[in-house]
C-alpha atoms as an extended CHARMM CRD file, in Angstrom:
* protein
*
       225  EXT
         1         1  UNK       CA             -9.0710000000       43.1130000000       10.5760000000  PROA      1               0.0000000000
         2         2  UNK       CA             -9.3940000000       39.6780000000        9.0920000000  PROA      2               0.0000000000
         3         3  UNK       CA            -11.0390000000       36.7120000000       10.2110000000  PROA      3               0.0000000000
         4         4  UNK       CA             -9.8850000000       33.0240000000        9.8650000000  PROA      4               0.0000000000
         5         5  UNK       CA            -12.6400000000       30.7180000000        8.8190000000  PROA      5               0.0000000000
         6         6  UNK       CA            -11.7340000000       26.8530000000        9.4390000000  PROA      6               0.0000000000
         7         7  UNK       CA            -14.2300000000       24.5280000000        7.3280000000  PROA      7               0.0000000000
         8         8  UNK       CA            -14.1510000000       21.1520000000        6.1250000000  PROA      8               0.0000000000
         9         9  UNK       CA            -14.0360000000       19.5280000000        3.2920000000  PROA      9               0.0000000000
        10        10  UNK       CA            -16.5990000000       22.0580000000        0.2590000000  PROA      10              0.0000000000
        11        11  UNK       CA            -18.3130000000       19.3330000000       -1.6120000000  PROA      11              0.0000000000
        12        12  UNK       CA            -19.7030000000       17.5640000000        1.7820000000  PROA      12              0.0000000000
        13        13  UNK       CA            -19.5500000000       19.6190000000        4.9730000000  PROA      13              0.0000000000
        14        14  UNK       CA            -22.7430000000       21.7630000000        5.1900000000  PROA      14              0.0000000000
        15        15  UNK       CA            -21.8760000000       23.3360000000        8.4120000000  PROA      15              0.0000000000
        16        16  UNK       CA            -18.7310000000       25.1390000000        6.8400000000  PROA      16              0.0000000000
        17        17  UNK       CA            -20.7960000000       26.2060000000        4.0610000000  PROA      17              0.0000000000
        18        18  UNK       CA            -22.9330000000       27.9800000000        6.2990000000  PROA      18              0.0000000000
        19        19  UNK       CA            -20.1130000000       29.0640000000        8.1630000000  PROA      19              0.0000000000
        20        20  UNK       CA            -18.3480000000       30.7540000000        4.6190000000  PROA      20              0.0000000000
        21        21  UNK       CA            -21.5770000000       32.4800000000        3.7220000000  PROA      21              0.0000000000
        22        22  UNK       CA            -21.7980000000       34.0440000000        6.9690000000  PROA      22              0.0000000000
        23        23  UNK       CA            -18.5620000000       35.9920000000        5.9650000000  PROA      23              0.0000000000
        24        24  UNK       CA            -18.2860000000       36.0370000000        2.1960000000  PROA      24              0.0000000000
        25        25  UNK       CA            -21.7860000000       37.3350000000        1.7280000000  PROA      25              0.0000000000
        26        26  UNK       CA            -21.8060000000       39.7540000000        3.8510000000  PROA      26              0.0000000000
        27        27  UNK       CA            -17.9500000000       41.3200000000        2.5330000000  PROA      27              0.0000000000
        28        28  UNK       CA            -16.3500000000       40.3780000000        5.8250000000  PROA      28              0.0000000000
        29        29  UNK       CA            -12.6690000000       39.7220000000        5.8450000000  PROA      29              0.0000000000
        30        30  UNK       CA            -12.0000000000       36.1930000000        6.4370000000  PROA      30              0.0000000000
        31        31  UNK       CA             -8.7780000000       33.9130000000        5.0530000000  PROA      31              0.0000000000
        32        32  UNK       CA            -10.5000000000       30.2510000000        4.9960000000  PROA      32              0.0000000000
        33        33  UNK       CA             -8.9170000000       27.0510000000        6.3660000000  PROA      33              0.0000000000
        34        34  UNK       CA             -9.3550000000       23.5520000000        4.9340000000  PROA      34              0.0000000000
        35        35  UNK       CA             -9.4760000000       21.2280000000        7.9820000000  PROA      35              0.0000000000
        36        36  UNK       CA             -9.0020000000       17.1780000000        6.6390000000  PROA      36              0.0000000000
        37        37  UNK       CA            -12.3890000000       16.2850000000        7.4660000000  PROA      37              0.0000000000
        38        38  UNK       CA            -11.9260000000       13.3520000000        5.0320000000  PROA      38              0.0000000000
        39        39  UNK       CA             -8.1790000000       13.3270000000        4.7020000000  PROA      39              0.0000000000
        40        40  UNK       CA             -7.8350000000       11.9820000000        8.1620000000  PROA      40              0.0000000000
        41        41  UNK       CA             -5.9820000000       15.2030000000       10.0430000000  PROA      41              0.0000000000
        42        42  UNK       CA             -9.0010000000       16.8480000000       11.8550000000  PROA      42              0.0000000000
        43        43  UNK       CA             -8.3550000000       16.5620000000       14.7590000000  PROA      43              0.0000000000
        44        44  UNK       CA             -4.6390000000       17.5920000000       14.5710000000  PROA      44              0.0000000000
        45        45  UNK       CA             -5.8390000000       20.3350000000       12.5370000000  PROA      45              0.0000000000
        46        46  UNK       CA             -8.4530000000       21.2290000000       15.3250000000  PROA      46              0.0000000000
        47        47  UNK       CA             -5.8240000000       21.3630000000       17.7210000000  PROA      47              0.0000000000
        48        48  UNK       CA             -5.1480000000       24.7420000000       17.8810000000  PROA      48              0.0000000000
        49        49  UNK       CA             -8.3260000000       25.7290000000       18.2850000000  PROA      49              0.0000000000
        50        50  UNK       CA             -9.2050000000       23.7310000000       21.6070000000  PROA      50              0.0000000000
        51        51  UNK       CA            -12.1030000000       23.2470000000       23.1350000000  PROA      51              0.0000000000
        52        52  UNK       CA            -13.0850000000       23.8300000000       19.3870000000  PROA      52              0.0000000000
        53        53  UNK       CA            -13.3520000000       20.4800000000       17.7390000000  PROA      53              0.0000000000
        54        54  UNK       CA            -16.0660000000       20.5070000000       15.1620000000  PROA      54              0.0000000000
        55        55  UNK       CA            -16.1530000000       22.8950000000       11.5380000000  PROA      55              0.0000000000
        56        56  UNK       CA            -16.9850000000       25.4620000000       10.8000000000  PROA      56              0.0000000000
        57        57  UNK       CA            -14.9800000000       27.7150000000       13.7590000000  PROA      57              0.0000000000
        58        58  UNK       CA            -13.6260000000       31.2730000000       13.3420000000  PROA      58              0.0000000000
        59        59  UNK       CA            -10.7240000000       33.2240000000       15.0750000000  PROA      59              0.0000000000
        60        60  UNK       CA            -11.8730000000       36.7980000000       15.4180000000  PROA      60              0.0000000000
        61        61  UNK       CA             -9.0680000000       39.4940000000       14.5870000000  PROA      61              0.0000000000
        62        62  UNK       CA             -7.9360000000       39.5030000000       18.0030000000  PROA      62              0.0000000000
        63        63  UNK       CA             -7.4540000000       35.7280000000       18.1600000000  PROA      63              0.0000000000
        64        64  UNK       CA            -10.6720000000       34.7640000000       20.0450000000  PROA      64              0.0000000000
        65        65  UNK       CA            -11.7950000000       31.3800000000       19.3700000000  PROA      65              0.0000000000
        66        66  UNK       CA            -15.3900000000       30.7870000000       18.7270000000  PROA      66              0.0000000000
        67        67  UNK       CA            -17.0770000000       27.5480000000       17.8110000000  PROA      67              0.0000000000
        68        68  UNK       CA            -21.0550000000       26.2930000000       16.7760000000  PROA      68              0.0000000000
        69        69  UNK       CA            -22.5020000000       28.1640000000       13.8760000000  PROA      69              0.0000000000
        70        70  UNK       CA            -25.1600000000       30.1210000000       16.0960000000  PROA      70              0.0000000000
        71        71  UNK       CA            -22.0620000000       31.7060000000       18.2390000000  PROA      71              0.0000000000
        72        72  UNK       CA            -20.8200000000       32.2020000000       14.7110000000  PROA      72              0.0000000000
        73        73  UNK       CA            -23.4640000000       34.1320000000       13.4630000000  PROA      73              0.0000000000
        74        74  UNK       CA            -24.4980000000       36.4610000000       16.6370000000  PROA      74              0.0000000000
        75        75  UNK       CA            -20.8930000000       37.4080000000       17.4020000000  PROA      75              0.0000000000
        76        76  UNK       CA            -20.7590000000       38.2160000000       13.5750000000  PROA      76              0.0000000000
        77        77  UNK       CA            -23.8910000000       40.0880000000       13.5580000000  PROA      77              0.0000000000
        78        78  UNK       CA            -23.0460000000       42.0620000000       17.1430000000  PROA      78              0.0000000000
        79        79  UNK       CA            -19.8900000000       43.2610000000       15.6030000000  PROA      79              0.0000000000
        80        80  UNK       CA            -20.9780000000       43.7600000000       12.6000000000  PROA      80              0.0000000000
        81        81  UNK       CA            -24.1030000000       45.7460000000       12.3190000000  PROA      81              0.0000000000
        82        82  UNK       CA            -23.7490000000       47.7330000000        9.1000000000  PROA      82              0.0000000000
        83        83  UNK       CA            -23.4880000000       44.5440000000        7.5790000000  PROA      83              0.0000000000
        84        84  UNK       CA            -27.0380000000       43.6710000000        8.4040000000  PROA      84              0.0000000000
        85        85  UNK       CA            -26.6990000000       39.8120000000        8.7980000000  PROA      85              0.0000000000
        86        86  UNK       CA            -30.1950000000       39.5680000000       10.4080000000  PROA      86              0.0000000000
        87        87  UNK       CA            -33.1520000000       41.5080000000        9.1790000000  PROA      87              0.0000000000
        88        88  UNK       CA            -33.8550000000       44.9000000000       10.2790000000  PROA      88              0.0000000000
        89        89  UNK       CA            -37.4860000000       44.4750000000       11.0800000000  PROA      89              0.0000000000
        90        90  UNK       CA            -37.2300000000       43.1750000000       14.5720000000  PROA      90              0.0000000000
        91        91  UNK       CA            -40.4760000000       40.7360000000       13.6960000000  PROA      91              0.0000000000
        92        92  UNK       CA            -38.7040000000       39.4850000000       10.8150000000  PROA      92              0.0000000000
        93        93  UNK       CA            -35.3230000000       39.3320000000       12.8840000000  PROA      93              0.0000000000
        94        94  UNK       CA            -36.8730000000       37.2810000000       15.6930000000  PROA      94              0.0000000000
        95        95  UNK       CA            -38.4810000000       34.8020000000       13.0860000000  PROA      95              0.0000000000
        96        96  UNK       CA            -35.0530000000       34.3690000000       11.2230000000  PROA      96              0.0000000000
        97        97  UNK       CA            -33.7730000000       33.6720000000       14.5690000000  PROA      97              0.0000000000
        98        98  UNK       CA            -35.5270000000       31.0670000000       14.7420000000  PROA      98              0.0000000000
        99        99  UNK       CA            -35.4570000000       29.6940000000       12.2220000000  PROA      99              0.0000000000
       100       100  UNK       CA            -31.7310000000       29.5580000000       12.4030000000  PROA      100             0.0000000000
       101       101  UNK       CA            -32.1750000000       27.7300000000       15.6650000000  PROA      101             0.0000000000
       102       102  UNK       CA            -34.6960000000       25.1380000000       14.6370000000  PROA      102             0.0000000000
       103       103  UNK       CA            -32.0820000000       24.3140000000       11.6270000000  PROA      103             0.0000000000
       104       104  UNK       CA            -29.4460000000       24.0160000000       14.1940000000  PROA      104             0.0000000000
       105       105  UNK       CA            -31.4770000000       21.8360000000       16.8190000000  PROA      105             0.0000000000
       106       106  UNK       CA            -33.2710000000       20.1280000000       14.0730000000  PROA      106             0.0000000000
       107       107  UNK       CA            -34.2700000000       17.8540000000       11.0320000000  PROA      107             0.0000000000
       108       108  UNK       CA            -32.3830000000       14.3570000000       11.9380000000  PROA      108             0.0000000000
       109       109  UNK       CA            -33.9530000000       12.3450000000        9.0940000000  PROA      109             0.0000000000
       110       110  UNK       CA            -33.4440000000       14.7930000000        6.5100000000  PROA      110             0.0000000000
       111       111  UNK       CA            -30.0390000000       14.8380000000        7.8930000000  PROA      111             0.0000000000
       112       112  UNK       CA            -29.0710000000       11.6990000000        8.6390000000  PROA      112             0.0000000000
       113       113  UNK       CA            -30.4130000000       10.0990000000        5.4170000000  PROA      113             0.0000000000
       114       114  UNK       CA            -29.6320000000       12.7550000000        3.0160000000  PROA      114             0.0000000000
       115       115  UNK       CA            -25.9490000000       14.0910000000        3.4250000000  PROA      115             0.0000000000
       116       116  UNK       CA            -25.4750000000       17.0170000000        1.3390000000  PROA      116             0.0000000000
       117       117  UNK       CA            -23.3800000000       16.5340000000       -1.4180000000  PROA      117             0.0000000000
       118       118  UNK       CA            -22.6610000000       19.0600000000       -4.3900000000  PROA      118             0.0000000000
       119       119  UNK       CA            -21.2950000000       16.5010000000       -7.0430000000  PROA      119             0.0000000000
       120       120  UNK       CA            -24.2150000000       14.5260000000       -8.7360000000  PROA      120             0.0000000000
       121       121  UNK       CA            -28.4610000000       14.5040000000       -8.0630000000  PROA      121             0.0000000000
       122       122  UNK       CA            -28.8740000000       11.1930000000       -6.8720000000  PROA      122             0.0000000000
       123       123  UNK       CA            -31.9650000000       10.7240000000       -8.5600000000  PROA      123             0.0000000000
       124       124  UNK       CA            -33.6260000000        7.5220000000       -7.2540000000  PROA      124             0.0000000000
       125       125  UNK       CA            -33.6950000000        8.4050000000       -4.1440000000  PROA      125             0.0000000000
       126       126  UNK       CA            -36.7760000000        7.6470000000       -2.1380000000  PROA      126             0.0000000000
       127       127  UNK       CA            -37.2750000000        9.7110000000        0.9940000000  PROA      127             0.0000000000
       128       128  UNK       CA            -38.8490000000        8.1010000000        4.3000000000  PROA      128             0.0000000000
       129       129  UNK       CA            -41.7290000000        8.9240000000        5.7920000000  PROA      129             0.0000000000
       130       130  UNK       CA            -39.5380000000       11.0850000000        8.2700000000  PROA      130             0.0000000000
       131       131  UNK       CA            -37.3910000000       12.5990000000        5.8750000000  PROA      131             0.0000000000
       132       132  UNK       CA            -40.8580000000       14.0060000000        4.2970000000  PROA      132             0.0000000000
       133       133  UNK       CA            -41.8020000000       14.9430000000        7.3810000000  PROA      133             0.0000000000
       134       134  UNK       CA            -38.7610000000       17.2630000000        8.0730000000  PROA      134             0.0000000000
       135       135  UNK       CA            -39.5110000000       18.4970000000        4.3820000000  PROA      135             0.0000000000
       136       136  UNK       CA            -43.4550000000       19.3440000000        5.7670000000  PROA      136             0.0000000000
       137       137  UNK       CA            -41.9380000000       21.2120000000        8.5970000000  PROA      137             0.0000000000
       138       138  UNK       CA            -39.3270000000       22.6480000000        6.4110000000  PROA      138             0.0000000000
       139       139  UNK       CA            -41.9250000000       24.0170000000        3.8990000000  PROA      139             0.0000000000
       140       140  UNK       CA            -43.5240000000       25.5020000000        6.9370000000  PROA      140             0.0000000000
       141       141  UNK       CA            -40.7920000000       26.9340000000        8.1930000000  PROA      141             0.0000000000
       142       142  UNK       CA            -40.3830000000       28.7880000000        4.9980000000  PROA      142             0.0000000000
       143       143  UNK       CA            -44.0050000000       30.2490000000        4.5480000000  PROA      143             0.0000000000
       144       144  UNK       CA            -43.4280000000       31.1550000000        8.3130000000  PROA      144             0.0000000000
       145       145  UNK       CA            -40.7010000000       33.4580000000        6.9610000000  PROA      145             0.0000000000
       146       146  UNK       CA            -42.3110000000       35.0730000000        3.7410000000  PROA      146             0.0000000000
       147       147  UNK       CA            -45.3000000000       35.8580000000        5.4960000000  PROA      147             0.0000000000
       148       148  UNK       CA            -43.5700000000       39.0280000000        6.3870000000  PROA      148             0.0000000000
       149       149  UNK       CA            -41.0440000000       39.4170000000        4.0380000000  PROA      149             0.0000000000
       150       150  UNK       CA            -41.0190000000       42.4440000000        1.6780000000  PROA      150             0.0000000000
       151       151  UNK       CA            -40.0220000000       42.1570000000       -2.2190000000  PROA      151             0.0000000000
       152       152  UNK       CA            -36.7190000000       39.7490000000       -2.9320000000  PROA      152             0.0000000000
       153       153  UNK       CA            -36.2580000000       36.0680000000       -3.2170000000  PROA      153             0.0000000000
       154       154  UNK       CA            -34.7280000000       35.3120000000        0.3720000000  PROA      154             0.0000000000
       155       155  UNK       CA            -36.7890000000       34.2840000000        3.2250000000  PROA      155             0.0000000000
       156       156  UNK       CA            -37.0050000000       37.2600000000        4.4660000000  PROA      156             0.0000000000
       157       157  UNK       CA            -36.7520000000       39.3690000000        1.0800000000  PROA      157             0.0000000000
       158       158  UNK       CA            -33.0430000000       40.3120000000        1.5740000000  PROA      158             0.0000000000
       159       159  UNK       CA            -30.3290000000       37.6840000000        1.7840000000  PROA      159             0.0000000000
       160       160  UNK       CA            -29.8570000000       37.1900000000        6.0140000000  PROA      160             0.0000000000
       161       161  UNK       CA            -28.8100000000       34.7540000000        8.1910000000  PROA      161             0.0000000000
       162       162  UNK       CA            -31.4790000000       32.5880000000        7.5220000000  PROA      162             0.0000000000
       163       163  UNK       CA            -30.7010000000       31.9960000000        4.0620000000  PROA      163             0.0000000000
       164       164  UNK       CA            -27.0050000000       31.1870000000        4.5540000000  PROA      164             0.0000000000
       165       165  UNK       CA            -28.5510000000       28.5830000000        7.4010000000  PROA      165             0.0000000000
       166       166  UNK       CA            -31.0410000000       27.2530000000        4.9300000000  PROA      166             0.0000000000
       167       167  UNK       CA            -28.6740000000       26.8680000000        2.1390000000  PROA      167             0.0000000000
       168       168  UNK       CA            -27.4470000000       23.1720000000        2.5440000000  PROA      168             0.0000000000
       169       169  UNK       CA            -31.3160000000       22.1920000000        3.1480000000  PROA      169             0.0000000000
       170       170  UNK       CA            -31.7930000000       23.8730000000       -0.3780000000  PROA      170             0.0000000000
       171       171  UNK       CA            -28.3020000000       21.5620000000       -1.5300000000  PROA      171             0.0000000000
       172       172  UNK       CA            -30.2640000000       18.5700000000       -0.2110000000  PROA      172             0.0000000000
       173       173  UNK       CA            -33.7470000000       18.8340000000       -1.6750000000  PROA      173             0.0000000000
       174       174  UNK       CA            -31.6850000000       19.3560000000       -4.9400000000  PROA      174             0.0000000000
       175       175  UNK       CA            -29.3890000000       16.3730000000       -4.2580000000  PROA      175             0.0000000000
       176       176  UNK       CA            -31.3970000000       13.9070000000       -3.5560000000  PROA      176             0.0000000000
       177       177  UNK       CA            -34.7090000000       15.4050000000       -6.2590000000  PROA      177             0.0000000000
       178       178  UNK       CA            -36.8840000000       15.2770000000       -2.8240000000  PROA      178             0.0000000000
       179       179  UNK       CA            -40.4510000000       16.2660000000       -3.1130000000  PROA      179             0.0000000000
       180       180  UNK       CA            -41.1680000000       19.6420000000       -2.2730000000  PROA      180             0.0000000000
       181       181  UNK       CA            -43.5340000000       22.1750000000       -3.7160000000  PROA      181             0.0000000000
       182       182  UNK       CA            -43.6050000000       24.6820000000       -6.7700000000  PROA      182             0.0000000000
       183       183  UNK       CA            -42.3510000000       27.7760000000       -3.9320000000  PROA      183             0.0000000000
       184       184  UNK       CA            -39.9910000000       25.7850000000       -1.8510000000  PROA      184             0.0000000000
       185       185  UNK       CA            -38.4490000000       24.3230000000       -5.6370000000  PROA      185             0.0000000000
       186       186  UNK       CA            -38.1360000000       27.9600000000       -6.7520000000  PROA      186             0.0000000000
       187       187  UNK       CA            -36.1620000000       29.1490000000       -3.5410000000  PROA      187             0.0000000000
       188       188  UNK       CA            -33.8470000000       26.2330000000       -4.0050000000  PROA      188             0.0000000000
       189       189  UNK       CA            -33.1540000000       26.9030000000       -7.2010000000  PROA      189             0.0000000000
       190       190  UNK       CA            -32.3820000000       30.7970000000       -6.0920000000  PROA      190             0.0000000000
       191       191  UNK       CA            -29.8670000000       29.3250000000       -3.7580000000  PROA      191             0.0000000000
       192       192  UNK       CA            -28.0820000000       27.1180000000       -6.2800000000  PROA      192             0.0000000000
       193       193  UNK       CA            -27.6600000000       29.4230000000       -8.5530000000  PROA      193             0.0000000000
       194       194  UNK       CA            -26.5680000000       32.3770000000       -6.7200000000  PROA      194             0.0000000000
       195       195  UNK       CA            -23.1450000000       33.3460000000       -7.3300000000  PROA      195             0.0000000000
       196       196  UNK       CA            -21.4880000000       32.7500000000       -4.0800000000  PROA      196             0.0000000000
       197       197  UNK       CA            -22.9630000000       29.4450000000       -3.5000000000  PROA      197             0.0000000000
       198       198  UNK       CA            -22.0400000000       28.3290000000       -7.3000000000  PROA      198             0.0000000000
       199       199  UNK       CA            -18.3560000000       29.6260000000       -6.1130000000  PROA      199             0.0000000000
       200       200  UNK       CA            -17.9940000000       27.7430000000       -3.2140000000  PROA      200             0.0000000000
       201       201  UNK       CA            -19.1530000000       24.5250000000       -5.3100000000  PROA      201             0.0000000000
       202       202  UNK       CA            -16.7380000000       25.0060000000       -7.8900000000  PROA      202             0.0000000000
       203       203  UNK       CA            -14.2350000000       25.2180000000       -5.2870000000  PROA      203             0.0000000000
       204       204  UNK       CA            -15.4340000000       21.5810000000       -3.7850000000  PROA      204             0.0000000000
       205       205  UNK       CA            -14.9010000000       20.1530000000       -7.3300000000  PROA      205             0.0000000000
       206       206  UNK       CA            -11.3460000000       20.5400000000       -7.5240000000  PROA      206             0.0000000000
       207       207  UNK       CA            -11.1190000000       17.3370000000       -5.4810000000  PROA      207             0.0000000000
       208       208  UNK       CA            -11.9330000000       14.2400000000       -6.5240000000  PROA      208             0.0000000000
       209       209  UNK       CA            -12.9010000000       11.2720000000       -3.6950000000  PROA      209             0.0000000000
       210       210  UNK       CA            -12.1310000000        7.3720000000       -4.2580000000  PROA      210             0.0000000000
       211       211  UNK       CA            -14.2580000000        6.0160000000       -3.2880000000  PROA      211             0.0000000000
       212       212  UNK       CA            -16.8300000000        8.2920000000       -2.8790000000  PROA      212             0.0000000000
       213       213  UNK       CA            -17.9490000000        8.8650000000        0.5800000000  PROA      213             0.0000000000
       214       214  UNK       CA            -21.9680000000        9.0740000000       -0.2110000000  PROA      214             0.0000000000
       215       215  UNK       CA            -22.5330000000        6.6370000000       -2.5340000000  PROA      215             0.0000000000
       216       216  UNK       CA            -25.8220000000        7.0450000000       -4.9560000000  PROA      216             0.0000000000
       217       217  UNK       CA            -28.4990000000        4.3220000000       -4.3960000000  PROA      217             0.0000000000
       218       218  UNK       CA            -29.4080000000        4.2030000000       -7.8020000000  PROA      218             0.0000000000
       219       219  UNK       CA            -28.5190000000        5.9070000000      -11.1070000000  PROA      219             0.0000000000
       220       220  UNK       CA            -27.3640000000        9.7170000000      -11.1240000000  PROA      220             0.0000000000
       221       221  UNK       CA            -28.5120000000       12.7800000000      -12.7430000000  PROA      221             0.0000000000
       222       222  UNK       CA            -26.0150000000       16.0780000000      -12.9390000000  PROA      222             0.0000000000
       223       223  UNK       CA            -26.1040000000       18.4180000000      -10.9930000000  PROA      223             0.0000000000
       224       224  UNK       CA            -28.3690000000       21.5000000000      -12.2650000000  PROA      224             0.0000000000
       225       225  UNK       CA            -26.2560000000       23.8710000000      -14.8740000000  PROA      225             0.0000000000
């Protein structure tokens, strides 16, 4: 009963990251796809997976196609209950949920003007007034979620859903150094350095880009050891 997990290219597409997560840390079966989101075959690559035509999507064992990271993770979760994707506190599960919708629906500027990227920290970077203002509503968000949370460093105390959604966010406030505060920093950090996230990174840098596709606006730190 494996899965097949079609994401884009690791160093760049966020979506597929949160897409991987969903399976590999939860110890679902999945066999994982590169689609050439920047080698110029996506949408023959897509093909087979009509009406399908973004990354991540997922085949289920019994060849169902399912595309959008929020089908993703409820069909995941329905099937998959022992696996506890969402938390089991149904006040805590509603707020995760959404959470994981706002991020879906959500955040433009921060989006738009701050691609993630796993190379380099593009360190003179100067966030607009509505990139800080997704990172206010962000930060809110996150208090939102440990309001109720019980002891662990996820949102929600365990690792859920929410974290794997939140994970890119985390990639981009590191990225791009943006200004958050000491508790929103810390939970970043958590993310980066966790050992699935660190995996799929390492993965990204087997591939080099020329020219690179995000270009710095100023001088470059590395990324955090």
């Amino acid at each position: 009963m494996t899965y097949e997990l079609y994401i884009g290219d690791r160093s760049f597409s966020s979506w597929s990251l949160r897409g991987w997560l969903m399976l590999h840390k939860f110890n679902l079966p999945y066999r994982a796809h590169l689609v050439g989101l920047y080698g110029g075959t996506m949408a023959q690559d897509m093909a087979p997976l009509a009406p399908a035509r973004l990354v991540p999507a997922l085949r289920t064992p019994e060849g169902e196609v399912i595309g959008e990271s929020m089908a993703m993770a409820e069909t995941l979760a329905e099937r998959h209950p022992q696996a506890k994707l969402w938390p089991s506190d149904p006040a805590a599960r509603s707020r995760a949920r959404w959470l994981c919708a706002e991020m879906a629906a959500g955040f433009g500027a921060l989006r738009g003007s701050c691609p993630m990227q796993l190379i380099h920290v593009d360190a003179e970077f100067a966030p607009s007034d509505a990139v800080k203002s997704d990172l206010a509503r962000v930060e809110t968000l996150w208090d939102f979620a440990r309001e109720k949370a019980v002891d662990g460093p996820w949102l929600f105390g365990e690792y859920s859903l929410a974290d794997a959604f939140y994970a890119p966010v985390c990639a981009r406030i590191v990225g791009y150094n943006l200004p958050v505060s000491d508790a929103a920093r810390t939970y970043c950090e958590n993310t980066i350095k966790d050992p699935a996230f660190r995996e799929w990174r390492a993965e990204g840098l087997k591939t080099t880009y020329d020219p690179f596709p995000y270009p710095p606006v100023g001088q470059t730190a590395p990324w955090p050891a």
